[in-house]
C-alpha positions as CSV (number, residue, x, y, z in Angstrom):
1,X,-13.6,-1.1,25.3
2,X,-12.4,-4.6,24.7
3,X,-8.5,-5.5,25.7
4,X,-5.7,-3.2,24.4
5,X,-3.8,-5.4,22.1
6,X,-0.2,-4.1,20.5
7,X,0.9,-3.8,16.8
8,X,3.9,-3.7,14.9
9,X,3.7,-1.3,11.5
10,X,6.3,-1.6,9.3
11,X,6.8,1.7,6.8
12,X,4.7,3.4,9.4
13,X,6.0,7.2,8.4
14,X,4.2,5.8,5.0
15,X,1.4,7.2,2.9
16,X,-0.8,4.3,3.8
17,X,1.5,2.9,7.0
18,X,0.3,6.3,8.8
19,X,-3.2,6.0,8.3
20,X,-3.1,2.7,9.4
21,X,-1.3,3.5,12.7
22,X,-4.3,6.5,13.1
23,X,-6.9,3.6,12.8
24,X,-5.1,1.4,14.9
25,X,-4.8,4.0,17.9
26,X,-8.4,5.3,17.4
27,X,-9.8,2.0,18.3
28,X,-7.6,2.2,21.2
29,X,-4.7,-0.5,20.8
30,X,-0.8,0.2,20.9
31,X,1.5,0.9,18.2
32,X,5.2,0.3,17.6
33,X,6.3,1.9,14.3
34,X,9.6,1.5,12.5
35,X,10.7,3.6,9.1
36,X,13.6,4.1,7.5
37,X,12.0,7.3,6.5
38,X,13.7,7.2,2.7
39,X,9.7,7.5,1.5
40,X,7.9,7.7,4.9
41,X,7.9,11.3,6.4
42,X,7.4,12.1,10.2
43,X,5.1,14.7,9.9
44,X,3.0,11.8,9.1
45,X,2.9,10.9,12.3
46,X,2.1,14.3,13.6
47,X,-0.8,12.9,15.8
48,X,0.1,9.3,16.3
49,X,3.7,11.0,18.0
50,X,0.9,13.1,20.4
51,X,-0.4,9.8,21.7
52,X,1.0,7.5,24.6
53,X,-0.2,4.7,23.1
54,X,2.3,5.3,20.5
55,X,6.3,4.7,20.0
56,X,8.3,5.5,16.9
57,X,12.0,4.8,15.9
58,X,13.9,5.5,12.6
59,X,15.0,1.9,12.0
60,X,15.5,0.0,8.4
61,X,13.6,-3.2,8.5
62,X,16.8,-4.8,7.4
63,X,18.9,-4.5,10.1
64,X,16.8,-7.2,12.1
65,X,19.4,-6.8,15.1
66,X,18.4,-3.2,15.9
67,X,14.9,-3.8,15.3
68,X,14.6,-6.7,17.5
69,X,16.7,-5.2,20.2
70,X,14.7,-2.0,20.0
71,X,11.5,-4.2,20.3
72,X,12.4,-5.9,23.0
73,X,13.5,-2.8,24.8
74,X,10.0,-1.1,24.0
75,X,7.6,-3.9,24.6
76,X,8.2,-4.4,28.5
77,X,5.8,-6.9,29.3
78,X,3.4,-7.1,26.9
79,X,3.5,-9.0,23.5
80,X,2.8,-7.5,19.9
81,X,0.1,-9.8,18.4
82,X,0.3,-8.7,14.8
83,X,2.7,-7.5,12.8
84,X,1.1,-4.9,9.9
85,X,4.2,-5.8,7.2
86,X,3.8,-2.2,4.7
87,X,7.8,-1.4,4.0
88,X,8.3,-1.5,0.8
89,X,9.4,0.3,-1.9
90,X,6.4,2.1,-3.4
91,X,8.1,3.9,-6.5
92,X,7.5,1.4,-8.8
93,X,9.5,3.6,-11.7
94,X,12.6,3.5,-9.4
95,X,12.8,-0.2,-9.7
96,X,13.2,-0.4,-13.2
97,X,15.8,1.4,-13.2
98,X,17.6,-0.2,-10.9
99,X,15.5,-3.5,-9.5
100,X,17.8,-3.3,-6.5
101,X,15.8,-1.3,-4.9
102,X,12.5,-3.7,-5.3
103,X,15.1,-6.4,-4.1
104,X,16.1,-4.7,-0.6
105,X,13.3,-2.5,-0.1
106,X,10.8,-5.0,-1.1
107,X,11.4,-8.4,-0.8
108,X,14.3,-8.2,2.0
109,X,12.7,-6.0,4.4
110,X,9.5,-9.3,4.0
111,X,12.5,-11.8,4.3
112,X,13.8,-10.1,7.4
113,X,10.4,-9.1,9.0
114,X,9.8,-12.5,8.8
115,X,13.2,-13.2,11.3
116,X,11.5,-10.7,13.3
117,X,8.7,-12.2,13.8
118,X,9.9,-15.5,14.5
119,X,12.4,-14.5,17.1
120,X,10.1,-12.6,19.0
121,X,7.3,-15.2,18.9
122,X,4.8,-12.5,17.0
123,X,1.9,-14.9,15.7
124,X,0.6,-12.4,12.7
125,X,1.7,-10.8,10.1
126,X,-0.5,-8.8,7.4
127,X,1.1,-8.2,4.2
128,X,0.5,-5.0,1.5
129,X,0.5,-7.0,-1.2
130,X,-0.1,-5.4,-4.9
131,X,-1.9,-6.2,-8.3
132,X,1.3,-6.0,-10.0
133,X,1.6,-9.7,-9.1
134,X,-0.5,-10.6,-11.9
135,X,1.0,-8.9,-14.7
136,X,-0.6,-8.8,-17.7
137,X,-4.1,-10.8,-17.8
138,X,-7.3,-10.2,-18.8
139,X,-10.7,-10.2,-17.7
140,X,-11.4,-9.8,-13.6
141,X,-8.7,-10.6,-12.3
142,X,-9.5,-13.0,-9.1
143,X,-7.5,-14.3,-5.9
144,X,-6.7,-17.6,-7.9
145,X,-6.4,-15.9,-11.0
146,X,-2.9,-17.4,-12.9
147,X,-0.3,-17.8,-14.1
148,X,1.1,-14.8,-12.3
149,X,3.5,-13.5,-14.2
150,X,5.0,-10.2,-12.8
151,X,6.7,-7.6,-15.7
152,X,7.9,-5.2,-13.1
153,X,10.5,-6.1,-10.6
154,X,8.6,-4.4,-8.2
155,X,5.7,-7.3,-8.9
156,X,8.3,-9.5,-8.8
157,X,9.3,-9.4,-5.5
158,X,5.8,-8.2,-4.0
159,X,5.1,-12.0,-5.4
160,X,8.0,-13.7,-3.9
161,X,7.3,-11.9,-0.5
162,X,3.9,-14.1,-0.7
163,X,5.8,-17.1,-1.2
164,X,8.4,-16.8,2.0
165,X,4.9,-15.8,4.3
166,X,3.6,-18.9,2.5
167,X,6.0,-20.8,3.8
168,X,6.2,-18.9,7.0
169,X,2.7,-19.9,7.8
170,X,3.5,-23.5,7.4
171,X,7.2,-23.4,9.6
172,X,6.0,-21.0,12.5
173,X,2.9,-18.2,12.2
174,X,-0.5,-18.4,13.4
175,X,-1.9,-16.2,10.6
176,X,-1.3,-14.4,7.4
177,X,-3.1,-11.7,5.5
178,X,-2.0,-11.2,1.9
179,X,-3.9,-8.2,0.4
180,X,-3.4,-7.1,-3.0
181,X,-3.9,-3.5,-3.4
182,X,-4.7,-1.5,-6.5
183,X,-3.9,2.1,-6.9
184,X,-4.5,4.3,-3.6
185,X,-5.0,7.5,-3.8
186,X,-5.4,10.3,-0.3
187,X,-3.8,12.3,1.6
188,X,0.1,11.9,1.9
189,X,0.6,10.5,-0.9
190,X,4.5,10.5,-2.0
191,X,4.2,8.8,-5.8
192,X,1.3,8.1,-8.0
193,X,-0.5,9.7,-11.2
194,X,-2.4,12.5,-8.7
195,X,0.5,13.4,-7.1
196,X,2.5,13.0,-10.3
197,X,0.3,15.4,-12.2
198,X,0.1,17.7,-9.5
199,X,3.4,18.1,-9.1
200,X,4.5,18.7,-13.4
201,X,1.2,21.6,-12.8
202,X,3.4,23.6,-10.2
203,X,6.3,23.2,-12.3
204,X,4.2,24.7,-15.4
205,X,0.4,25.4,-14.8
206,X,0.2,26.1,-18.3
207,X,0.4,22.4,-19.5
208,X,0.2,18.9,-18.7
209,X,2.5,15.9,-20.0
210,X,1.2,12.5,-19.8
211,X,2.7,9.6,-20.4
212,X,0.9,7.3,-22.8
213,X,-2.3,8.0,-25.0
214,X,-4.8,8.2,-21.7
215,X,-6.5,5.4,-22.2
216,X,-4.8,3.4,-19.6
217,X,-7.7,2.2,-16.8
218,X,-7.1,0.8,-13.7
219,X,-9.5,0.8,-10.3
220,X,-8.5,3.5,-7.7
221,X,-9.0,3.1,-3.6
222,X,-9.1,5.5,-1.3
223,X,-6.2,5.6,1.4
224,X,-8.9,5.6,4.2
225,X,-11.5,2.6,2.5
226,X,-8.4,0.9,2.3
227,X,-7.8,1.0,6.2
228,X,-11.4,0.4,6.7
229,X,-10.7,-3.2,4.6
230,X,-7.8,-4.2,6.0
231,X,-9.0,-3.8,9.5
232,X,-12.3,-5.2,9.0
233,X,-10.3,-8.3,7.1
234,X,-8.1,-8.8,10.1
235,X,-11.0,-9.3,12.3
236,X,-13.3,-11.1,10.8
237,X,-11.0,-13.6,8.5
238,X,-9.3,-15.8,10.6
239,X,-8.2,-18.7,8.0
240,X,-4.3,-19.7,8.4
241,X,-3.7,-18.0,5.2
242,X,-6.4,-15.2,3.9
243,X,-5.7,-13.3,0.3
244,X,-8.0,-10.9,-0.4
245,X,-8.1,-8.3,-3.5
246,X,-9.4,-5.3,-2.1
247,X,-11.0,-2.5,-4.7
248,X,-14.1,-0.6,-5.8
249,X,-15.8,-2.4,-8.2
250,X,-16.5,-1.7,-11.8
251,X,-13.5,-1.1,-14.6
252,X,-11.7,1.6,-12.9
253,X,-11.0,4.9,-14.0
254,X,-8.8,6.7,-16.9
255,X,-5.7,8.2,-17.2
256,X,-7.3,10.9,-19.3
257,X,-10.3,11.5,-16.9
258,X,-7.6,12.1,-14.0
259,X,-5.8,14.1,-16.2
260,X,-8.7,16.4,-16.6
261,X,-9.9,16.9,-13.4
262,X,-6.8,17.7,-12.2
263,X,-6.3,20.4,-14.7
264,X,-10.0,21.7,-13.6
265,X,-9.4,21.8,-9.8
266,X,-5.6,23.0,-10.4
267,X,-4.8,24.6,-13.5
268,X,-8.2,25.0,-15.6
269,X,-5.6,26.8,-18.1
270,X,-3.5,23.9,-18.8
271,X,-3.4,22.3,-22.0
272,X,-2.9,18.2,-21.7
273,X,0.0,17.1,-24.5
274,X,-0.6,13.3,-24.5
275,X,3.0,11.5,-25.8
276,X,1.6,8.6,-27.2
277,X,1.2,4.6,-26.5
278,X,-1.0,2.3,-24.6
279,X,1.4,2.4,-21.7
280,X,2.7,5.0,-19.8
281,X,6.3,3.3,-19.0
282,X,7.7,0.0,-19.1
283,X,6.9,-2.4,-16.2
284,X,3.7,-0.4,-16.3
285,X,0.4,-2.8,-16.4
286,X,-1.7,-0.5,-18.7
287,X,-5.1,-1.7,-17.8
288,X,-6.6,-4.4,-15.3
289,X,-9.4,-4.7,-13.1
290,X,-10.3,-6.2,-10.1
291,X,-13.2,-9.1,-8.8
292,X,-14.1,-8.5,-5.3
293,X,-16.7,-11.6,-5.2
294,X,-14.4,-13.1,-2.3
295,X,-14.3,-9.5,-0.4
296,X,-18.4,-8.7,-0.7
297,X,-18.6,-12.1,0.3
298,X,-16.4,-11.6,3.8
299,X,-18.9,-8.6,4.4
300,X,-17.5,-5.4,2.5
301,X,-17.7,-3.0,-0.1
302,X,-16.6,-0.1,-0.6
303,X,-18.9,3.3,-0.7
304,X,-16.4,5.0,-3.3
305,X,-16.1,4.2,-6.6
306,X,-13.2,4.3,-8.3
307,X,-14.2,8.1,-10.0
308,X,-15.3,9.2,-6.6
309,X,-12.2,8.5,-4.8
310,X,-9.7,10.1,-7.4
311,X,-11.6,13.4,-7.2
312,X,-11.4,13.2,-3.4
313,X,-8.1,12.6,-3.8
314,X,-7.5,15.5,-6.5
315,X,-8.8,17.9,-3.6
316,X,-7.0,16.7,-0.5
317,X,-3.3,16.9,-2.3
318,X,-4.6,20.8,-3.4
319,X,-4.5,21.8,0.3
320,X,-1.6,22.9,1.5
């Protein structure tokens, strides 16, 4: 085993956060998580918290005086070489209603992890980034794809927390990662179409709403291909600045093929009522898809596609 190197994960009690700290302590490094634990749960972290390579406080990202003081008290000598940056607000429905939430949860806890960073001399910092940067454009959509033109707030700030690790990069860090996700689907899930659907189908197994006419097609990851990207991009990318979209290739899949196999491993009773429209709800980016030249060019692809990983999905949110 090489050196033991330490982490910092931000929205660690997180759907994807807590997978990421599991990857991070089975290839045996040390991980400090912080979570305000508004979206993140702590049974998450059911067998991170057994570990001793493992330390956990409820902290908002925000509140950069508790965080650094709490760092400081927890790293003893040893320094945190990278900085995993996943607090955010994940509900992008919430921020429409009120884009104050995307602001704080999304672009402030980036602003302040930044403060963070450069306070306590943390070289790194690898940022969940999202395809909602791009708003509505057609064809592949590429690393250098433009002009991004975010119509969620959620986008919005997702694409201005770029722009301050941009800068960042130039005033003080060693290294950025930017990677823009597309939908994840897995295990602890806490928002998203599966979970979504799942949820309306306890509530009434004998039929299934959804929002839009179906047709809406998008690429879907799994949670642990995800990890399995990020941490291979960490390693072997070592630019000043390295953006990556990470997906499965192809055109993704459908809101009406979702639809009906959840209703086949849930509910097989369940009628599906469609309410109409090419989008399910505004803010919403009906359709897009994803080149991953630049990502099968750094040495990975994933073994899912997009099909695969929704059904393996479907089947890990049925157990209890």
């Amino acid at each position: 085993m090489g050196t033991q190197l330490t982490h910092l994960v931000t929205g660690a009690a997180g759907f994807i956060g807590s997978h990421l700290v599991d990857a991070l302590l089975g290839q045996g490094d040390r991980v400090i998580g912080i979570d305000n634990l508004i979206l993140g749960r702590r049974a998450n972290l059911a067998a991170a918290l057994a570990s001793p390579h493992f330390a956990f406080k409820q902290l908002n990202v925000n509140d950069t005086n508790a965080c650094r003081d709490y760092l400081k008290t927890e790293l003893r000598a040893e320094a945190v070489q990278t900085a995993w940056h996943l607090a955010a607000n994940s509900d992008i429905q919430a921020g429409v209603t009120n884009p104050d939430v995307d602001l704080e949860q999304t672009f402030l806890t980036t602003y302040h992890t930044l403060k963070l960073l450069q306070g306590l001399a943390i070289p790194e910092i690898v940022f969940a980034s999202s395809s909602a940067i791009y708003g509505r454009l057609e064809g592949a959509l590429s690393e250098d794809t433009g002009p991004l033109l975010p119509i969620s707030s959620y986008g919005a700030m997702k694409l201005a927390s770029e722009g301050v690790i941009s800068a960042a990069v130039e005033r003080f860090l060693q290294r950025a990662w930017i990677f823009r996700f597309p939908n994840v689907v897995g295990s602890r899930a806490t928002h998203g179409v599966i979970y979504d659907f799942l949820g309306k189908l306890r509530r009434d197994p004998d039929e299934l709403e959804v929002l839009g006419d179906g047709t809406q097609q998008k690429p879907y990851l799994h949670v642990s291909e995800l990890v399995g990207a990020m941490l291979f991009l960490h390693e072997k990318s070592r630019e000043h600045m390295n953006i990556f979209n990470i997906s499965p290739e192809g055109n993704g899949t459908t809101v009406r093929h979702i639809a009906e196999a959840t209703v086949r491993a849930a509910a097989k009773q369940a009628k599906i009522r469609y309410t109409g429209g090419s989008s399910g709800w505004v803010g919403d980016v009906p359709k897009f898809k994803y080149s991953i030249e630049k990502l099968k060019s750094a040495g990975w692809a994933p073994r899912l596609s997009s099909d695969q990983a929704v059904e393996l999905a479907i089947r890990e949110n049925l157990r209890p």
